[in-house]
C-alpha positions as CSV (number, residue, x, y, z in Angstrom):
1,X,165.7,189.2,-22.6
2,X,165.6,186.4,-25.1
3,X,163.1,186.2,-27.8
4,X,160.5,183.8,-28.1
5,X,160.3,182.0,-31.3
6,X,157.9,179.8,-32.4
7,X,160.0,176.6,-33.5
8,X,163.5,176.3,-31.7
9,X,166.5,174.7,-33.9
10,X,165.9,171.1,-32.0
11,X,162.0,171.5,-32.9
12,X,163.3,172.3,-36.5
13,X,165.1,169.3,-37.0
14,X,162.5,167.0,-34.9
15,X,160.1,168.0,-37.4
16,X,162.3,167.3,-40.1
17,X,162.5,163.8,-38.8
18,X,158.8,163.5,-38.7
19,X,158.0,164.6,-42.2
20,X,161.0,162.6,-43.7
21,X,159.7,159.3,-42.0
22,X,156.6,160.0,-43.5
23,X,157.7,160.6,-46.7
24,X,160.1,157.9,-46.8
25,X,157.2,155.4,-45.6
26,X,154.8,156.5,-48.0
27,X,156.8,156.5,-51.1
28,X,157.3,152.7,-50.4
29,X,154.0,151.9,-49.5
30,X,152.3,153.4,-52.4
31,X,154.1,150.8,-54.6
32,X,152.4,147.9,-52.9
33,X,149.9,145.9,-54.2
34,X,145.9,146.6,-52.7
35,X,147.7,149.3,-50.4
36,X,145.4,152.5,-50.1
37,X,146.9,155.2,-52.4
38,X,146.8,159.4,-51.9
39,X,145.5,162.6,-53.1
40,X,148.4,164.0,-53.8
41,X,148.6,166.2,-56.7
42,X,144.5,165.5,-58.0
43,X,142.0,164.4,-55.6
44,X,139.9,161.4,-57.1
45,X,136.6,160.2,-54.8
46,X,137.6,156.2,-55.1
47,X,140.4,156.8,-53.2
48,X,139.1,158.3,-50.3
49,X,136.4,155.4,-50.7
50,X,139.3,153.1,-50.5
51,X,140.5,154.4,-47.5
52,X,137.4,154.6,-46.2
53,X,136.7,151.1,-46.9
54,X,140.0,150.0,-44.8
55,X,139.4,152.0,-41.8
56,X,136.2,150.2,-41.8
57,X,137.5,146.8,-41.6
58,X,140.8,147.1,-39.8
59,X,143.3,144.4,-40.6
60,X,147.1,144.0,-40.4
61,X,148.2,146.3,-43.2
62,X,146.4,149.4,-41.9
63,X,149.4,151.2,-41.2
64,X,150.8,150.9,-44.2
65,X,147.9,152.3,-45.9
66,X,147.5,155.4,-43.5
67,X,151.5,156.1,-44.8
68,X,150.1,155.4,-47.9
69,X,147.6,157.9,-47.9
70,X,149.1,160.7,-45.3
71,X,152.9,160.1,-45.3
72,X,153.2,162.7,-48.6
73,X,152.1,165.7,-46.3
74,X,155.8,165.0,-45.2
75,X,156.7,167.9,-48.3
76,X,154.6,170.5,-47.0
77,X,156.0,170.3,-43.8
78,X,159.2,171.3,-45.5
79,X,158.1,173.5,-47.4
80,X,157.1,175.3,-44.5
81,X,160.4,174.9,-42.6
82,X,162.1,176.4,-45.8
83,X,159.9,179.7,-45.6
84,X,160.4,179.5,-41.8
85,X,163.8,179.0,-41.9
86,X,164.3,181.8,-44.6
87,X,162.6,184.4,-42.3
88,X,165.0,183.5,-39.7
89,X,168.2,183.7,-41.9
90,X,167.8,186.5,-44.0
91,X,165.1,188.7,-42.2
92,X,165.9,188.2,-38.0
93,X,169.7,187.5,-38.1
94,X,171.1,190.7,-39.5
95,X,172.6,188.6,-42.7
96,X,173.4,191.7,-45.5
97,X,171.2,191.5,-48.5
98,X,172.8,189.7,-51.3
99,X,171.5,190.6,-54.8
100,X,168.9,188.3,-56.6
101,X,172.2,186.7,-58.3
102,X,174.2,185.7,-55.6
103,X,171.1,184.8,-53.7
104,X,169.8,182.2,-56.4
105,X,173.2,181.0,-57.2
106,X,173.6,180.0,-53.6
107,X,170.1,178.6,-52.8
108,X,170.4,176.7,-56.5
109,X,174.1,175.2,-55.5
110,X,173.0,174.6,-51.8
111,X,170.5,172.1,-52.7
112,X,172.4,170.7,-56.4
113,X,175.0,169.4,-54.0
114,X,172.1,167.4,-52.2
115,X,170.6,166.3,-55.2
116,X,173.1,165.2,-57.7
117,X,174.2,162.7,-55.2
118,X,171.0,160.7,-55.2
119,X,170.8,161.4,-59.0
120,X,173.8,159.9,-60.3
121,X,173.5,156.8,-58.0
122,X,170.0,156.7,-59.2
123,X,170.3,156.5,-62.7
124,X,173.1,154.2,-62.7
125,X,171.1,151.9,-60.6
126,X,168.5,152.4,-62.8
127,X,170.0,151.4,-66.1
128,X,170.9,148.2,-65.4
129,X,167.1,147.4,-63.5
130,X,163.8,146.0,-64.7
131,X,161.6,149.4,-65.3
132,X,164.3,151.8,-66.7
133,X,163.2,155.4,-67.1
134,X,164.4,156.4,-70.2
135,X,165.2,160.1,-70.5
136,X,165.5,163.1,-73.2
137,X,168.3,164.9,-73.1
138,X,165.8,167.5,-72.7
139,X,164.5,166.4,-69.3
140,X,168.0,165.5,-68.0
141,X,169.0,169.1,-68.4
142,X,165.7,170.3,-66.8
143,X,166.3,168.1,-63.7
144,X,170.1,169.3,-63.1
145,X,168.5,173.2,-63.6
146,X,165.4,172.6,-61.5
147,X,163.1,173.1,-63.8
148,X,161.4,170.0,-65.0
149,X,158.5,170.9,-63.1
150,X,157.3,173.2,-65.9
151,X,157.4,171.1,-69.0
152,X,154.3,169.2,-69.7
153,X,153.4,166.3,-67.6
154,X,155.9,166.4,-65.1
155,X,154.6,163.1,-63.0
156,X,156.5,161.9,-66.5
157,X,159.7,163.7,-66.7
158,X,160.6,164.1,-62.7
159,X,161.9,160.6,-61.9
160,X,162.7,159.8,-59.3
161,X,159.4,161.5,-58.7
162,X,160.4,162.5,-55.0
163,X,163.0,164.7,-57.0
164,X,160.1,167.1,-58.2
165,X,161.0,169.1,-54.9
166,X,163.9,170.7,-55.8
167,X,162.2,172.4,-58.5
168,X,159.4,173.8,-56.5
169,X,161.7,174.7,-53.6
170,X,164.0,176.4,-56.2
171,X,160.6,178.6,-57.3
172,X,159.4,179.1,-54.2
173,X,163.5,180.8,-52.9
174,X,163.3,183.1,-56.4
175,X,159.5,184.3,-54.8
176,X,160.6,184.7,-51.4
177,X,163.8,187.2,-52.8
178,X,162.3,189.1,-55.3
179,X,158.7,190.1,-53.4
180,X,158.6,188.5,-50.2
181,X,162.2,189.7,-49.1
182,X,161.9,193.1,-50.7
183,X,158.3,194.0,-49.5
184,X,157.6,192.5,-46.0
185,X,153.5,193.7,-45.0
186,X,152.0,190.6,-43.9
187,X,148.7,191.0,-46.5
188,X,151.8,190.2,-50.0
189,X,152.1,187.0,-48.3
190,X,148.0,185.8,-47.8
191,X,147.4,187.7,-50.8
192,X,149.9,185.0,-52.6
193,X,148.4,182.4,-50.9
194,X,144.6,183.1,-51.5
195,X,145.4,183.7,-54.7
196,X,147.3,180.3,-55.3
197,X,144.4,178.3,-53.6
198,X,141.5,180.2,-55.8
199,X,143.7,179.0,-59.1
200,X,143.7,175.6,-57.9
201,X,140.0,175.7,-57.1
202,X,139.7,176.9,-60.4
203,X,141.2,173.2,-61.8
204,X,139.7,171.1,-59.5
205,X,137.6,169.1,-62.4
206,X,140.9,169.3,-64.8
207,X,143.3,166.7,-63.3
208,X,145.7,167.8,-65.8
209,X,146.1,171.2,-65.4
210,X,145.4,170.8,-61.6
211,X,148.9,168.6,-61.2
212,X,150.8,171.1,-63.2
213,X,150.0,173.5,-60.7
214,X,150.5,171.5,-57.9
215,X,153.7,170.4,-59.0
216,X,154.8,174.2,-59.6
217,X,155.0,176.9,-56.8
218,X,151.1,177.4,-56.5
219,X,150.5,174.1,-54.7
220,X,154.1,175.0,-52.4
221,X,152.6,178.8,-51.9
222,X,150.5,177.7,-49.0
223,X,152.7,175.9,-46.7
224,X,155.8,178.1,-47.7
225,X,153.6,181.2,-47.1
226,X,152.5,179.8,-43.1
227,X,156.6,179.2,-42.5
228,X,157.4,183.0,-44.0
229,X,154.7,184.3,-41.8
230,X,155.2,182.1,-38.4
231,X,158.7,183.2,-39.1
232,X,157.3,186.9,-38.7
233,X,154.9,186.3,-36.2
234,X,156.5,184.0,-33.6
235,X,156.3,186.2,-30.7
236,X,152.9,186.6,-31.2
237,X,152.1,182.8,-31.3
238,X,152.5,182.6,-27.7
239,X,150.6,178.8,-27.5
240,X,153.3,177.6,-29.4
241,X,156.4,179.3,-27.9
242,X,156.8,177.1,-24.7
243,X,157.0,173.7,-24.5
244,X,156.2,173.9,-20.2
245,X,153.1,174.9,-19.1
246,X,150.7,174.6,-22.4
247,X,150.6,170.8,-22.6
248,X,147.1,171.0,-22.3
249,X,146.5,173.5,-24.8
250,X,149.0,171.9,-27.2
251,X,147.5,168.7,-27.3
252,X,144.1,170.0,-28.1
253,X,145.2,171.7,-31.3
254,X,147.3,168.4,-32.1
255,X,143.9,166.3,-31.5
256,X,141.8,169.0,-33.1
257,X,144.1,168.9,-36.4
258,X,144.1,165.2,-36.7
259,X,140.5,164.8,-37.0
260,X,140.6,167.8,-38.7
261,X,142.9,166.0,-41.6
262,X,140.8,163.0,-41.6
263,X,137.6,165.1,-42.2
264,X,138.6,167.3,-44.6
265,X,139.9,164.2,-46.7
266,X,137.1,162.9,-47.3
267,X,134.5,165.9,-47.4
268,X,135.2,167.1,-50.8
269,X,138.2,168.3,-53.1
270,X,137.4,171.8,-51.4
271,X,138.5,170.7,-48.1
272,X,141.1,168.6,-48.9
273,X,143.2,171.7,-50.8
274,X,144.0,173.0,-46.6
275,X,144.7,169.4,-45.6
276,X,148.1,170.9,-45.5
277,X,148.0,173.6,-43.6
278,X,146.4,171.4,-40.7
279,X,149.0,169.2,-41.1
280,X,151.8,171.5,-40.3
281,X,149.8,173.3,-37.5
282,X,149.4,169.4,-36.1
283,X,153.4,168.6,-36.5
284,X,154.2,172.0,-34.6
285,X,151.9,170.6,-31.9
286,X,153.3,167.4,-32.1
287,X,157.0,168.1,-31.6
288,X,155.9,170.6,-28.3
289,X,154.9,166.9,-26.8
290,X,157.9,164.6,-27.8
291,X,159.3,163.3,-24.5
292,X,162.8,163.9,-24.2
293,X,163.4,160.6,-24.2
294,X,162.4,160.1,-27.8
295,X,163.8,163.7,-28.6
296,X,167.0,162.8,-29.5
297,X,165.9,159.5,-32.1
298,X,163.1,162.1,-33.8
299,X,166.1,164.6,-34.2
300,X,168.8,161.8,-35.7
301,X,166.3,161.5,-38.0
302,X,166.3,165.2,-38.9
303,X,170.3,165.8,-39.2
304,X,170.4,163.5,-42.0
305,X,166.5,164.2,-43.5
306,X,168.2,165.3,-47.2
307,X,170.1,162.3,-47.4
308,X,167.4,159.8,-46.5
309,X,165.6,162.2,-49.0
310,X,167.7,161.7,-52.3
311,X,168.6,157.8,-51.4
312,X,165.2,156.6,-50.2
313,X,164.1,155.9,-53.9
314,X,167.3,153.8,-54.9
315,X,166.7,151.6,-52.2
316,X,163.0,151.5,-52.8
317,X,163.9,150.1,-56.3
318,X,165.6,147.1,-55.2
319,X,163.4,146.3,-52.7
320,X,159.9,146.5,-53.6
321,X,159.4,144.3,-56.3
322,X,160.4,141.3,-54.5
323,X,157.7,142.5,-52.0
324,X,154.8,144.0,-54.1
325,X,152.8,141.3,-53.5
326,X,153.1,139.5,-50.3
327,X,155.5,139.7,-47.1
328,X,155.1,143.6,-47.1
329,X,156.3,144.0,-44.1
330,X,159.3,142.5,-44.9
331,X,160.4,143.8,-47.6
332,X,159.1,147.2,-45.4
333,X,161.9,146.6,-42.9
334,X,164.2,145.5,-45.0
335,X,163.8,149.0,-46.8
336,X,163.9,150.6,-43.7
337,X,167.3,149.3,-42.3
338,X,169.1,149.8,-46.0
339,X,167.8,153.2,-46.4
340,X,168.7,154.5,-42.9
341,X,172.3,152.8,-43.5
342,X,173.3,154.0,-47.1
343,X,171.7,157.4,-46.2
344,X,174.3,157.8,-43.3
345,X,176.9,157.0,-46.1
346,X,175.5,159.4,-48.9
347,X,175.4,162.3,-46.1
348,X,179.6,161.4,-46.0
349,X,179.4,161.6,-49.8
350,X,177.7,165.0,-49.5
351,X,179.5,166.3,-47.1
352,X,182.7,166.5,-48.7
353,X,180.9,168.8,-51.4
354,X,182.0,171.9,-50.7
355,X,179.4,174.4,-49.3
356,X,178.8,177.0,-51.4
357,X,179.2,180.7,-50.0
358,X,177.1,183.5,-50.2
């Protein structure tokens, strides 16, 4: 008999789609002009108030300040998939164990092929475009080794500042092989995560230490730790392992987590540290109820999410200036269309990288 797992391949990708439409919105929406900005990395009571302020009075921009505000949660999502997807590869597949070596070597050369793609087009763009980011050779060789996440103010060396995932993702693989892999009782992995949330607690009042972490594997740890243990646990999430039959029970927990998000934005900096988690528990729930019909688009989206990941900041350079201040939506679509195009192309590009092997 088959097993039952809690996220199939299809619902894998489908939520890749989801979380890379949302990040891809929200890292051009954020740029605009009177647009509601996020708690991403501190949490800062006049920006809730904002947001507050334009749920209040409703008027044409609206979605693009929800984006604004919630499209970021995109990153946990994969963050979650990655710990999900590790469990699946290395711990229910029968793949051999490869030594901490040959296991960072291919996890670091796996993504580098992504990412020096959208790097080198970046910077070239960049040079020769109002607001050039000008680098230490210091920084350059902490982006290509994943690193830059750890030097001081890394909002200030990561740019594009999208790029700041690969670093954390990078952290997060070296965890997973060298305790998570090794030593596999459920309590290593909440233990982590409990422990990750109470530092960040900790830091709430010191925004600058607060991002640090957050940028680092101790804001990743809690989404990453819910993929490694729904990995685990999948049989025994039975809710979530059929798509027939549960509709009713599915789209309680998806209407449960969304006003669930909403509240715990805006209680307090407490709440808003496990936005996160209800966000990926509300994007499970959410790909269960796709129709079929709209299946396949959601899933496009996913089979080419690390593309649109790595290009969606060169186009957002050309275009938002001309559209920081008035026909948003615009220079929105505009964005949109050229992003989705070039991203097909870079995927080509990336493609012809040779994989690395194991």
């Amino acid at each position: 008999m088959e097993r039952k797992v809690i996220l199939t391949r299809t619902e894998c990708t489908a939520m890749k789609g989801i979380a890379i439409l949302g990040i891809m919105l929200h890292n051009y929406c954020h740029w605009l002009k009177g647009i509601a900005r996020e708690n991403e990395y501190t949490w800062l009571q006049w920006k809730t108030d904002r947001l507050w302020e334009v749920l209040q009075q409703p008027d044409e921009l609206l979605p693009m300040h929800l984006v604004s505000y919630f499209g970021h949660y995109g990153v946990p999502v994969f963050l979650f998939l990655s710990g999900f997807g590790l469990v699946m590869k290395y711990e229910r597949s029968g793949q051999p164990e490869a030594s901490l070596w040959r296991f960072t070597r291919y996890n670091y050369l796996k993504l580098f092929r992504i990412f020096i793609v959208g790097f080198v087009f970046f910077t070239m763009l960049d040079a020769f475009t109002p607001g050039i980011h000008r680098y230490l050779a210091s920084e350059v060789i902490a982006m290509l080794g994943m690193y830059a996440n750890f030097l001081e103010h890394p909002s200030e060396v990561v740019w594009p500042g999208p790029y700041w995932y690969f670093s954390v993702t990078m952290q997060l693989y070296i965890l997973y092989r060298l305790l998570f892999y090794r030593w596999r009782y459920w309590g290593i992995v909440v233990v982590l995560m409990v422990g990750c949330w109470l530092w960040q607690m900790f830091y709430l009042d010191d925004s600058e230490t607060l991002e640090r972490l957050r940028y680092n594997l101790v804001g990743g740890m809690l989404p990453f730790g819910m993929g490694i243990l729904a990995g685990r646990w999948s049989e025994r999430l039975e809710v979530f392992c059929e798509r027939d039959g549960q509709q009713w029970i599915i789209s309680f927990v998806l209407l449960l987590s969304m006003f669930l998000i909403f509240l715990f934005s805006f209680l307090s900096s407490q709440t808003w540290l496990w936005v996160p988690a209800l966000i990926i528990v509300g994007t499970i729930a959410l790909v269960k109820l796709i129709p079929g019909q709209v299946m396949p688009y959601v899933m496009w989206l996913g089979t080419f999410s690390a593309a649109i990941f790595v290009t969606h900041p060169i186009v957002r350079k050309i275009f938002v200036r001309p559209y920081i201040h008035e026909d948003m939506y615009a220079g929105l679509l505009l964005y949109v269309v050229a992003t989705l195009l070039l991203s097909w192309l870079m995927k080509i590009i990336i493609d012809q990288i040779p994989n690395p092997k194991l």
